[in-house]
N, C-alpha and C positions, 0 to 999 in steps of 0.2 A: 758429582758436582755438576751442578747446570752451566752447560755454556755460555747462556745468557748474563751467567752473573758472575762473571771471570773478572779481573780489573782489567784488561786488555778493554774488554766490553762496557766497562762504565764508563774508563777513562775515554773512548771515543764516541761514549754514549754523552757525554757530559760538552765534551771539546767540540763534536761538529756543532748540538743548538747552541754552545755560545758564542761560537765563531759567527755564523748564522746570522743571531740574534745582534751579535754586537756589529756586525756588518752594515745589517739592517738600520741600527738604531743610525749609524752613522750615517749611511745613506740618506735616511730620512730627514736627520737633524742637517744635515746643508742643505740639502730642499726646501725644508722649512727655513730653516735662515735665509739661503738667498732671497727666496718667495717674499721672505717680509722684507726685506731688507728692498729689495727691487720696489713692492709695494709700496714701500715706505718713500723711497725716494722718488718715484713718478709719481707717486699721488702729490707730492710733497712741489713739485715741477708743475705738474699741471694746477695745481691749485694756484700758486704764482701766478703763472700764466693767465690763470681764470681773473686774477685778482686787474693787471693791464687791462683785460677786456671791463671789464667791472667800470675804471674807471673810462675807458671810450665811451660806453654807451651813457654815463652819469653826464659825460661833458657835453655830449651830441642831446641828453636832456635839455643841457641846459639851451642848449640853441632855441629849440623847440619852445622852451619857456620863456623864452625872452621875445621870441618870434608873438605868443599870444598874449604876452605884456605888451608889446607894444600895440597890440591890435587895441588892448582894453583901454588903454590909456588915448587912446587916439578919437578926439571930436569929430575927426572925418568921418569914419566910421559908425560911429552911433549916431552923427546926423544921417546919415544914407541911408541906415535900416530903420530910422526912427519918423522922420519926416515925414509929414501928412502928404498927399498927391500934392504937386504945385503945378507950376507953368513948367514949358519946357524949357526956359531959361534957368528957373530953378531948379530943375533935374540937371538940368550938364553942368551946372557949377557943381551941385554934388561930389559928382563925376569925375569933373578938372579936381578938386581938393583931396578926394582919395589920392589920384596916380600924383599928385604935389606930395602927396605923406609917403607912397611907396616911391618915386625918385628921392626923395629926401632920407628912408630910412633901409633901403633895399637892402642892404649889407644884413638886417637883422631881419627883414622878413621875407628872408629867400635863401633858407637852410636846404643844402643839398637832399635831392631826392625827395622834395615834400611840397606840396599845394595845400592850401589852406580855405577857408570857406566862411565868411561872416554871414552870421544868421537871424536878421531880426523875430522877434517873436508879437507883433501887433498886428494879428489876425491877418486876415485875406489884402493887409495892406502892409505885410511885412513883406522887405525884402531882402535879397541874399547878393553877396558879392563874394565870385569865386577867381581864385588866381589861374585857374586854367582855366576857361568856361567853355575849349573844344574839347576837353576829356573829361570833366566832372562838373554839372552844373545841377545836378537834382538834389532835391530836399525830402529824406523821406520821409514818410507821414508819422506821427508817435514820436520823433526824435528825440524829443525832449524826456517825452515819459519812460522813455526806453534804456536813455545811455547818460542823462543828464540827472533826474534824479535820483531818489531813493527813498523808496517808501512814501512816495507823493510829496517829500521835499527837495530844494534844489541843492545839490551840493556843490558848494563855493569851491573846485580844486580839479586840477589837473588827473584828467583820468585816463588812462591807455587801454585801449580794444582792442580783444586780437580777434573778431565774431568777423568771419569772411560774408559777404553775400546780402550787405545792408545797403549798400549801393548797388542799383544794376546798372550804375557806368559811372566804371573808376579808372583811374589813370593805371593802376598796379593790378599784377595778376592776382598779390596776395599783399592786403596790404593792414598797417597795423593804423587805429584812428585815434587819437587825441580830445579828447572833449574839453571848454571849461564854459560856465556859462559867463554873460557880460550883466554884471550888476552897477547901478546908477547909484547916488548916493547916500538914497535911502535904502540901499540896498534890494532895491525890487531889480527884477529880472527886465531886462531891454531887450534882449539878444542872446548868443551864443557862438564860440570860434568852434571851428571844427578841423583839426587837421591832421590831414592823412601822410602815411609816411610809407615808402616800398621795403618792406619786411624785409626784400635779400640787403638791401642799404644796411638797415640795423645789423641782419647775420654777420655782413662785413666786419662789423666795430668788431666781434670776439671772437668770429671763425679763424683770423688769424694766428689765435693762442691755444687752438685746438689740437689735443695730443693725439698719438696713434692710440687705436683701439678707444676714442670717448665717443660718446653722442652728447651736442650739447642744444639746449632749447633755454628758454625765455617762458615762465608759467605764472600767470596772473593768480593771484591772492585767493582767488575761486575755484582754482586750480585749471582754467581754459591757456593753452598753449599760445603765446604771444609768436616764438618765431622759431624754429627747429630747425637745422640740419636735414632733419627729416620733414619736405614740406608736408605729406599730408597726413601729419599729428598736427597743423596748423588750426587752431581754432575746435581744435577736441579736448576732452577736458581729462587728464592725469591729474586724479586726486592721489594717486598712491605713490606715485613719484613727488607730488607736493609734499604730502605729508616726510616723506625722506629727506627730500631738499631742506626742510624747514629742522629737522633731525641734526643736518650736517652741520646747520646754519647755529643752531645751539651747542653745537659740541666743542671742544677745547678746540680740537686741532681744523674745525671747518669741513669734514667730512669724516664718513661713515665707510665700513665694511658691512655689505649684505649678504649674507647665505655662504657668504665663502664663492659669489661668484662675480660679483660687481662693487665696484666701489661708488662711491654719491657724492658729489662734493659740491656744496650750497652757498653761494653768496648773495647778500638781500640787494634790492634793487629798490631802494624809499623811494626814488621819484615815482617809476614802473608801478608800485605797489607789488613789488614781484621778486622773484628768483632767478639768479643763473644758476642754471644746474650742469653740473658734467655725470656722463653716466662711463665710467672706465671698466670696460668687459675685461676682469682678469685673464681668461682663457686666451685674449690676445698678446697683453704684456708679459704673460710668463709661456707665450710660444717657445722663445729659445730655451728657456727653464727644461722647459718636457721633453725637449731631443736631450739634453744635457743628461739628465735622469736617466733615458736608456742608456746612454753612453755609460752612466755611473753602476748602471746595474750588471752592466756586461764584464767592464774593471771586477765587479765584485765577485761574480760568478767567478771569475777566473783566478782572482787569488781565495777563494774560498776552497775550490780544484786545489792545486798549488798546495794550501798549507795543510789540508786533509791528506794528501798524499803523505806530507812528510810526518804528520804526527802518526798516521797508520805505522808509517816504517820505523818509528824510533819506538812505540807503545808498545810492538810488537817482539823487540831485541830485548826489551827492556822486561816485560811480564812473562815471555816463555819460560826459565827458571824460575821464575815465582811459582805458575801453576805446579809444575812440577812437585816443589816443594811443599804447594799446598795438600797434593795429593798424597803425598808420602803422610801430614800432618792428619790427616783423616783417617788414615790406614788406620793410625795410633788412638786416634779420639774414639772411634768404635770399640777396638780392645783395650777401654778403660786404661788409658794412660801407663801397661803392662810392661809394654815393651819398646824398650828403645829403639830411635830411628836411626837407619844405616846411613853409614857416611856419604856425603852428596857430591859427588863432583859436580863443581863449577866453578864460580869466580869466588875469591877470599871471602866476600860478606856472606855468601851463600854456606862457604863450610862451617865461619862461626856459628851463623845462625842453628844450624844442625847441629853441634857440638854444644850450645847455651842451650836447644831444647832438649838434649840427654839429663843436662844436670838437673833442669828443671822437674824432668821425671821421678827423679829420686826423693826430692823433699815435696814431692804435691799430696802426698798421700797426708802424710805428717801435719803439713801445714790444715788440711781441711778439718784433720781430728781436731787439732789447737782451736780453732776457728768454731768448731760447733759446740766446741766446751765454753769457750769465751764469749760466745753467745749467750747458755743460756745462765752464768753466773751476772753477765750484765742485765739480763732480764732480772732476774733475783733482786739485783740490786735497784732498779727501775722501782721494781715494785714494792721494796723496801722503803726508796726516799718516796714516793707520792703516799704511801702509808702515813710515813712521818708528817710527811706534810697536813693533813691532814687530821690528824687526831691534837695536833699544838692547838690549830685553829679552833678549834670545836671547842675545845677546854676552856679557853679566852674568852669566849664567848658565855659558854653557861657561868663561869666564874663572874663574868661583867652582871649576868641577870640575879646570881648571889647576892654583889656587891648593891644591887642597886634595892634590893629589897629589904635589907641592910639600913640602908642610909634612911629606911621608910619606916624603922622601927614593927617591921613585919615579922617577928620572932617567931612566932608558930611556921608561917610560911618558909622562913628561913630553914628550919629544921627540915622542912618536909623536902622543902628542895633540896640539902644538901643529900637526904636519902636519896631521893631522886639521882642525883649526879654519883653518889658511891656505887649505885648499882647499874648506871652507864658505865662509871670506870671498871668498874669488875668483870662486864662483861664485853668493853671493847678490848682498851689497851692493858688491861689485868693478864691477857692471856696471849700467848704470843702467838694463836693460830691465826692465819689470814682472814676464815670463811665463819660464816655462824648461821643457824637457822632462821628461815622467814620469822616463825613464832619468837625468839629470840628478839631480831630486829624491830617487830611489830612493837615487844615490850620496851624495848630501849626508844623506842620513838614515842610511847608512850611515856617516857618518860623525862624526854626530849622538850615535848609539846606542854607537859605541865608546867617546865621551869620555866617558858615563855609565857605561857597565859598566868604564872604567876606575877613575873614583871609589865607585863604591856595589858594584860586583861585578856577576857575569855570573849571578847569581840571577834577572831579567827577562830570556825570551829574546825577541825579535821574528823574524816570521816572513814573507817578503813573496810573493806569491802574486799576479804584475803578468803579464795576459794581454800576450803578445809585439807584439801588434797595436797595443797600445797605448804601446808605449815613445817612439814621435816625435809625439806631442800634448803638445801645449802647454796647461799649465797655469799659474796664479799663484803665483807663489814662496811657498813657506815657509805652504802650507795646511796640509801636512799636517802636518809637526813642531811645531806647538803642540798638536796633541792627543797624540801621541807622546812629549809632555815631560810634556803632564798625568798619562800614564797614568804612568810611570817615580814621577813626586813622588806621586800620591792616589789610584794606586788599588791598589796594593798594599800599603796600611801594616799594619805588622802579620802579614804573611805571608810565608815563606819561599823564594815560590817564584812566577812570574809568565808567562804568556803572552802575548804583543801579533801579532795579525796582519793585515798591510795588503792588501787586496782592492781590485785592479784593474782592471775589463771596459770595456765598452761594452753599451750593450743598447738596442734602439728608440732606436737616433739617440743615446744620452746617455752620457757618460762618466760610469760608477758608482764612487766611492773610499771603501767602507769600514775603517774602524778597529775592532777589535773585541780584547778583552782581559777576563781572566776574573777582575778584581781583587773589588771591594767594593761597586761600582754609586755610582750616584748617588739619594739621599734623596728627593730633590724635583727634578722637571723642569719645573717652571714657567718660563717667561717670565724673570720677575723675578727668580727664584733664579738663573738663566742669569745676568742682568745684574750682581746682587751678592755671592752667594756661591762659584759656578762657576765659576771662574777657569783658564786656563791660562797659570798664572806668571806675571799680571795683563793675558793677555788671554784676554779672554771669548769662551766659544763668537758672543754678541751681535755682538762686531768682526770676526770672521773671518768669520759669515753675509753681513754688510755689506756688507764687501769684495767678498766674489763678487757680492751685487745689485748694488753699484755698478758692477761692469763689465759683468756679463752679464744683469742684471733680476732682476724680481721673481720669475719663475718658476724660479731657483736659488737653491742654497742648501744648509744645515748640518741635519740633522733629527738627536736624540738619541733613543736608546733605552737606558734601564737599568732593570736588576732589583737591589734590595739583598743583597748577599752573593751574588750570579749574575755581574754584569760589566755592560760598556757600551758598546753602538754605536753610532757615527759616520760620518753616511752623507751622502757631499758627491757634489750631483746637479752637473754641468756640462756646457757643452755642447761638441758634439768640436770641435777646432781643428787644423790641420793644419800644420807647419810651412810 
């Protein structure tokens, strides 16, 4: 007996990988639980969070927007950048009527953090008025065609810039700009506002609500970076963090899991034309997760220790009489179950078991004779009912193709046929041997094949092709005309015209009997289809294979071959027998 394969050795070949494994699963599955759960609930927090900043920066919009409403709607303004050269008395009025609209409306055009810039557009005689003009008073050249229009038109609407380095003297180290242009009432272009705002101002509005482990930025519609945590992604362009942001911004819950290492969370910004983005580095939120984990791995190691020990101790009190036992039952199994096995000390199950295997010894002999005799009268009888089975059907049938030549006033034909079927019955079920020769069978199939072409016409011809050597082997009555009736009924429906030809050799020791016929084929050769759908006249290719194992084994038998609209082979392997 192999050590290896003792039950002591399964059972703790079995018990440690499941312990192991179920340990494992455990571990992993609160890992994974927390992980999402935690994920779930700071994504779910910062998103919040993001949602407050969202609305600061839309309200600090609106300042801004009402800051360049008022500029538009303002006659001071459009006369000062519109006005042909005058006197210099007509210039300082100008002048006085501006600083009258900004004393009069200063609350709205003097948003924290921001200077503003009106810009006439009538050539070398437009002018500019700037609200700081010791820190930003330049105009650069192209303005219009650079950040005003689009596609060589002007677009009427508020637009935010975050392009650094368009001013070389700005009030801000990094600053984001505002455009809108100023149209008159037939809408032609007069001028333009321009105004700049200190990008760390804006980071204020939503740095506030920034979580540990996020990076959060501001990304224009182009994907050029308006304002980051990170200044210098200021003004560079993340098309692939857009495209994610704008991911977040479509999805149910407002943000994204990437790669299993970052999470994305998108909210649109309509006035900006833009996105808040948060980028949440998992590796930092589930830091405490991953100390947690070794700590879970070490618990595990140590009751994995632990309860190995104890099943080693109890498998092993437990299997040492068995083995024993086992070896005593071997001793016996080599000398043919001869002699009884000697009394066993041990514990009470142990001595029964030894005393049930003595008695056992006494009737095993008996019981195996019983057992191969009742074998092979069930055989017998197997091959008895599929006989029966099988010679009713056949008869039902030629008597149908009687009847029906009968009802046709075919009187000659009738006669012939019925010769026909007395000398099938004479020499199938006339006789009570099982086997009959090829030449035998060839004739009864001859005579098979007349009673059909006498009822349905000589449209199927059959063609028989039986090597001469083989004519005095003995085969089992009535193989071959069930597939011969199948082809006549299914496999020519539908067609005009049919061929069947029966093929009979011998080859390496084996009597080979194909059936081959150029009807319709068979759909399905499965098994099961064999058993249920496949039918020859309600016996199945399955009973005829049977048959033949039942008398000659497993190594004969029925193999099909069909092609659909090609035809179908039938290939019965048996082995030779000789009168």
């Amino acid at each position: 007996m192999k050590k290896y394969n003792t039950i002591f050795t399964r059972i703790m070949g079995l018990t440690l990988p499941t312990i192991l494994i179920v340990s494992l699963i455990i571990c992993l599955t609160c890992i994974g639980m927390a992980k999402s759960l935690l994920l779930k609930e700071v994504t779910h927090n910062a998103y919040v969070n993001l949602a407050k900043g969202q609305k600061e920066l839309l309200a600090y919009n609106e300042e801004v927007a009402t800051l360049i409403s008022k500029i538009s709607g303002s006659k001071a303004f459009k006369n000062y950048i519109t006005a042909p050269e005058g006197t210099p008395q007509e210039q300082l009025n100008l002048v006085l009527d501006i600083g009258k609209y900004m004393d009069t409306y200063r609350q709205y055009l003097t948003p924290v953090n921001t200077y503003f810039m009106v810009v006439g557009t009538n050539g070398e005689t437009g002018r500019y008025y700037t609200s700081n003009p010791w820190a930003w008073d330049e105009v650069p050249e192209d303005f219009v065609k650079n950040y005003i229009a689009k596609d060589g038109e002007v677009v009427n609407q508020m637009i935010y810039h975050g392009k650094q380095g368009v001013f070389s003297k700005a009030p801000y180290k990094n600053g984001i700009f505002v455009t809108k242009p100023l149209l008159d009432g037939t809408h032609k272009m007069y001028g333009y506002v321009v105004v700049i705002i200190d990008e760390s101002y804006i980071y204020s509005k939503y740095s506030d609500y920034k979580t540990e482990g996020m990076k959060l930025a501001i990304i224009e519609s182009d994907g050029t970076v308006l304002s980051s945590d990170d200044k210098r992604r200021i003004g560079t362009k993340e098309l692939e963090i857009l495209e994610q942001a704008k991911q977040a911004v479509d999805s149910e819950t407002g943000y994204i899991n990437i790669d299993h290492e970052k999470t994305m969370i998108g909210l649109y910004l309509p006035f900006y034309d833009g996105y808040l983005v948060g980028e949440i580095d998992q590796k930092v939120i589930f830091a405490p997760l991953y100390r947690l984990e070794k700590n879970m791995q070490l618990i595990m190691l140590a009751v994995i220790g632990i309860t190995f020990s104890f099943v080693f101790a109890i498998s092993r009190h437990i299997t040492k009489p068995l083995y024993k036992l086992a070896q005593t039952m071997s001793f016996a199994a080599t000398h043919d179950f001869k002699e009884p096995m000697t009394q066993h000390k041990g514990s009470q199950e142990m001595q029964m078991m030894t005393e049930a295997y003595n008695m056992m010894l006494k009737d095993i002999n008996y019981h195996v004779k019983s057992l191969m005799n009742e074998q092979e009268e069930r055989r017998k009888a197997e091959l008895n009912a599929l006989q029966m089975q099988i010679n009713p059907h056949f008869l039902y049938n030629t008597l149908s193709s009687i009847k029906y030549l009968a009802q046709h006033q075919k009187i000659d034909q009738v006669d012939e046929t019925i010769d026909c079927l007395i000398s099938i019955l004479q020499n199938t079920i006339g006789t009570t041997d099982e086997m009959t020769t090829i030449a035998d069978e060839i004739k009864n199939l001859g005579f098979y094949v007349y009673i059909n072409q006498m009822r349905y016409g000589d449209y199927i011809k059959v063609d028989y092709q039986v090597d001469p050597s083989c004519l005095d082997l003995q085969i089992p009555k009535l193989i071959i005309q069930p597939f011969i009736e199948n082809a006549f009924f299914h496999a020519f429906t539908g067609r005009k015209s049919g061929n069947i030809t029966v093929f009979i050799n011998q080859n390496s020791g084996l009597l080979l009997i194909e059936i081959l016929d150029n009807g319709t084929g068979i759909r399905s050769l499965d098994e099961g289809e064999h058993k249920k759908k496949y039918h020859f006249s309600g016996i199945g290719i399955h009973n005829v294979d049977e048959r033949i194992k039942l008398i000659y084994g497993m190594g004969y038998g029925v193999e099909v071959q069909s092609e659909p609209g090609l035809g179908t082979s039938i290939s019965i392997k048996l082995p030779i027998e000789v009168i």
